[in-house]
N, C-alpha and C positions, 0 to 999 in steps of 0.2 A: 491640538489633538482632536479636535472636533471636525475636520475634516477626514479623518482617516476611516477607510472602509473595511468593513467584514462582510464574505458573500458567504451567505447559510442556504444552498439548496437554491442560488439564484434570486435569494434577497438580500441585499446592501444593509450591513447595520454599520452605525458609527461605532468608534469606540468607545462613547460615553454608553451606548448601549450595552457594548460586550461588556462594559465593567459594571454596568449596571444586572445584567445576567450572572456574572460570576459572584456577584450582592447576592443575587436570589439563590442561586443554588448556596449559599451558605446559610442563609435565612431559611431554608427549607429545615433544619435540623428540628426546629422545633423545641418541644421539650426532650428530645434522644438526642442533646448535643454531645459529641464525641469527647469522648473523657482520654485525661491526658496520654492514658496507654494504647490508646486509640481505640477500643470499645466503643464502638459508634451505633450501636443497636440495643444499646439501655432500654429501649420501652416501646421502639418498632418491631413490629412481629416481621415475621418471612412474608406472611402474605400480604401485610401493609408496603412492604418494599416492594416487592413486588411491583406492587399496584403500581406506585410511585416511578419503578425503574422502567416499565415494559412500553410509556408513551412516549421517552425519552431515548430509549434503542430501537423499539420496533422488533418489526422479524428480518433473521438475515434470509433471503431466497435461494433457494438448491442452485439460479445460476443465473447471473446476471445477461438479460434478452439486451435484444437492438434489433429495433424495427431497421436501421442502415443494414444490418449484417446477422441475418440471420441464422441461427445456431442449426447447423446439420451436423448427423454423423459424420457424412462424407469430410466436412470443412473439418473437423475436430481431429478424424484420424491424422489427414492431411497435415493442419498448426500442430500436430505433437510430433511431428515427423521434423519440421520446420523448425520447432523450438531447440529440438537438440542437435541439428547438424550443423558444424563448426564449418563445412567447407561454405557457409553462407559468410565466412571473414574470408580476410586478404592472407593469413597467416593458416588459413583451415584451423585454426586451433581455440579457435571461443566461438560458444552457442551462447543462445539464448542463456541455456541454462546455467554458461558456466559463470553468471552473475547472479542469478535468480536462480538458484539450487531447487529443485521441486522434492528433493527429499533431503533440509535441509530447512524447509520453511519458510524458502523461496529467494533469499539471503545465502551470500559467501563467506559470512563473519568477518568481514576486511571493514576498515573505517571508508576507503575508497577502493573499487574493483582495477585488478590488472586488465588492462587491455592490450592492444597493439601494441607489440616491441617492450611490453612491461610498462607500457605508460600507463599513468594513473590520471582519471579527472579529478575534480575538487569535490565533486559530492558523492554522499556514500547510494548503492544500491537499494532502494525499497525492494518489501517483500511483494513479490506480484501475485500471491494468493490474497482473495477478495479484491483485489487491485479496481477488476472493474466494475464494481460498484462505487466510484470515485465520483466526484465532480469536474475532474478532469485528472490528467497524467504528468509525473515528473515531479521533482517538487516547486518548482516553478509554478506549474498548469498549464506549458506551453503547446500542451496534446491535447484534446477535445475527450481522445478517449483511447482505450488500449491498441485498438487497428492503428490508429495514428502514432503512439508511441511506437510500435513494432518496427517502424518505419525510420524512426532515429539512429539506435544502434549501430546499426548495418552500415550507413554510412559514414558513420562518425570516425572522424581519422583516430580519434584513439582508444574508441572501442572497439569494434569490430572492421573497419578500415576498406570496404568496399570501395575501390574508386566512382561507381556510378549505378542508377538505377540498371540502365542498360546493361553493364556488367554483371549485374547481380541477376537479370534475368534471364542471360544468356548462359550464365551458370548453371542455372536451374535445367535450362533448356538441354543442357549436354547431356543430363542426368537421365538416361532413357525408361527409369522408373518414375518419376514425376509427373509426366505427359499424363498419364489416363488418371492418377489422382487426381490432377487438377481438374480434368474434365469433368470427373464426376463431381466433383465438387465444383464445380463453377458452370453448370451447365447448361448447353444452346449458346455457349459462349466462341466465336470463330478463331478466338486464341486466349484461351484459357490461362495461361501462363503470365503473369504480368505481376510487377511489383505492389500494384495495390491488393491485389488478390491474394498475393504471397502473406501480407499483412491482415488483411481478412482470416484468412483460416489459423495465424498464428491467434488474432485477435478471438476467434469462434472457438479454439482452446482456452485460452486463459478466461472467458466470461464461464468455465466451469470450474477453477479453481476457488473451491467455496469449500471454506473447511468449518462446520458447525461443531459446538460442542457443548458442554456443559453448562454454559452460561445462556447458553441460548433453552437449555434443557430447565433452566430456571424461570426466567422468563416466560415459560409452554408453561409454567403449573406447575412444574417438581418441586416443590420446595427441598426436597435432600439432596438436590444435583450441589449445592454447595454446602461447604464446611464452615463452621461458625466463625471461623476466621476471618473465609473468604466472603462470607454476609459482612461483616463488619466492617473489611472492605471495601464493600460496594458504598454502604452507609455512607463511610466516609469520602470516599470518590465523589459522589455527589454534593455533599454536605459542602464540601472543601470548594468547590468551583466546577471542578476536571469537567462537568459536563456542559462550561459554557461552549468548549471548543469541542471535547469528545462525545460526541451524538449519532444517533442513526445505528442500524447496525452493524456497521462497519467499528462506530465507536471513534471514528474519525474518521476523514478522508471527503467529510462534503461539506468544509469551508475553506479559506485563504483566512491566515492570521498571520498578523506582525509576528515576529520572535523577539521577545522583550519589549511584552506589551505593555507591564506597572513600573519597569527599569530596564536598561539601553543592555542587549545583549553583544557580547563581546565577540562581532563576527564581521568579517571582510563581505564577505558574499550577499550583496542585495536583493539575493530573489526574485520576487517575482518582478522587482521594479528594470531585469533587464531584458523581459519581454516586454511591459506595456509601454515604459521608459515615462508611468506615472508615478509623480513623488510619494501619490497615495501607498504606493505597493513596495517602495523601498525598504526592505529588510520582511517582507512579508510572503510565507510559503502555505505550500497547504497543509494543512495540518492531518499529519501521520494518523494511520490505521491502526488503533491499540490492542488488534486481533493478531493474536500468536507473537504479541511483544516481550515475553519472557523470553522468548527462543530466538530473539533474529537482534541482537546486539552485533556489533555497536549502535549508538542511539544517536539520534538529531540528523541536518542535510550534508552535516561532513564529516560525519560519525566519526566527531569528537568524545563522546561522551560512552565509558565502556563499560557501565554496569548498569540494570535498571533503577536500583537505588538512587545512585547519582542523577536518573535520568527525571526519577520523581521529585527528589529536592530541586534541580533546577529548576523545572516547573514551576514549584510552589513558589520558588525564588521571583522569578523572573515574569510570570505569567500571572501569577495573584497573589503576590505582592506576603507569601507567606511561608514564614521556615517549618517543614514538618519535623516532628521531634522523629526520635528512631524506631519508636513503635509505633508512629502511623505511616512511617516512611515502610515498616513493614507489613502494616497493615492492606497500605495502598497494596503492595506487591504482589503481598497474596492473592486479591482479585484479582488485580492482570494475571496471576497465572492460571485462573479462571479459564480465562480467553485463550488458552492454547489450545486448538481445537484436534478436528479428528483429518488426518489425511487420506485419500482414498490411494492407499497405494498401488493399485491395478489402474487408473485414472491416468496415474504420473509415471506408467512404468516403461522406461527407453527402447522408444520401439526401434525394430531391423528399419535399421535406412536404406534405400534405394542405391546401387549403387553407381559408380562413374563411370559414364562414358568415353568411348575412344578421343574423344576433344575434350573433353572436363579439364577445367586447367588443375594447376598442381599450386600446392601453395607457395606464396609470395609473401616473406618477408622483408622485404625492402621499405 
């Protein structure tokens, strides 16, 4: 076990390490150790937790930048337009959106999404709000980053089923309202139209899917954004381990972790080990964004798992090595629904698509 890796932010810990963090955050309780009903704020005040919670999340940012891909209006209008046009499939009949719901939470509620001809892949859909503030994309990591994710679907025979870049941007090109978006958004450009670009402006939208909320309103200094509850919580969220892997303000999403990392979790799908094809990485994913997890069930990379309850016991199960009774299993819960944040529904709202041209093909399902 002593060769196995965790990357936090681009640092390598072993896993003597992360067990050794998930030590500390349970040693953090102190004397306010969580009492059996899960009462985990006996004698830490709000602004002691506080204190304690806000070096461990940080602040989440109104919108995740890229010095690669710079956020313009023009690009944004453009990726909202791109996110929900379905004839970007071989069937016309699945967008972006209709995996990653934007008024929905970014989720289908499917353990895995219909695609092409009703095929189904093996892993379930993540929610793509806050997505890009990740460490990388997928639950793999096989993306660097959302541009580059955007870029998978489309061609994938059984999600959206594109047979070629080519195709896909001769598509575009049919569409005789497309041309001067692009331009503005991509421009001094001699053909503005191209699949990388196409993934660019989808990309230049989603780095503003940021939905803050309450928990973040805690963290600014409010000590009333949360309910005594939902402090108690947090308490224990931390106390308990959660923040060896859940950090940052995402609350996850900026390391790779085994799945059954104190015991062997019962899964076929090796993760990230069948990109690097190191043994280090077999059975190892990134670890999920705990922001708006009340709301985007099912739970894990095959969305096995269909309540959040369930989703906290395995955890405690399988990742620190511990059974939470039912009042901290709903203690935990309460603070995840903390994290359900605020959607900008003018942001996400289904713009007038451009429409098809005299050559625009017609959909293909074969």
């Amino acid at each position: 076990m002593g060769t196995k890796k965790t990357v936090l932010l681009g640092v390598s810990l072993s896993t003597a390490a992360s067990l050794a963090l998930i030590a500390l955050g349970c040693a953090n309780a102190g004397d306010s150790s969580g009492s059996a009903d899960g009462g985990a704020t006996a004698t830490a005040s709000r602004a002691q937790l506080m204190e304690r919670a806000r070096p461990i999340f940080g602040t989440l940012a109104t919108e995740a930048t890229s010095a690669a891909n710079p956020i313009t209006e023009a690009k944004v209008d453009l990726g909202r337009m791109l996110y929900y046009d379905a004839r970007l499939s071989k069937s016309q009949e699945i967008s972006c959106n209709s995996c990653h719901q934007l008024d929905g939470f970014g989720v289908d509620g499917e353990p895995t999404s219909p695609g092409h001809k009703g095929q189904r892949g093996g892993r379930n859909s993540p929610t793509v709000y806050n997505a890009a503030f990740h460490l990388a994309q997928f639950w793999d990591g096989r993306a660097p980053d959302v541009e580059e994710q955007a870029k998978g679907p489309v061609l994938n025979p059984i999600e959206m089923a594109m047979p070629s870049e080519e195709a896909t941007v001769a598509l575009l090109k049919s569409i005789p309202g497309y041309a001067p978006l692009f331009a503005e958004a991509f421009p001094n450009q001699p053909d503005p139209i191209t699949y990388d670009n196409m993934a660019r402006a989808i990309g230049a939208f989603e780095r503003k899917l940021v939905t803050p909320g309450r928990f973040d309103a805690f963290l600014a200094g409010d000590e009333g954004a949360l309910s005594d509850t939902e402090v108690a919580g947090l308490e224990l969220f931390m106390q308990a381990g959660c923040i060896s892997c859940h950090v940052g303000p995402t609350v996850g999403g900026t390391l790779f972790q085994k799945l059954g990392l104190v015991k062997p979790y019962p899964t076929k799908d090796t993760g990230r080990f069948e990109v690097t094809g190191n043994e280090a990485d077999r059975f190892v994913f990134k670890v999920p964004s705990l922001r708006n997890v009340a709301r985007t069930a099912p739970y894990f990379h095959d969305g096995s798992i269909a309540t959040l309850d369930d989703a906290i016991r395995t955890m405690g199960q399988y990742q620190l090595g511990r059974s939470f009774t039912d009042a901290e299993t709903a203690s935990i819960r309460a603070f995840l629904g903390s994290l359900t944040g605020d959607v900008d529904a003018t942001y996400i709202a289904r713009p007038t698509l451009p429409e098809s041209g005299a050559s625009t093909p017609g959909p293909d399902n074969s």
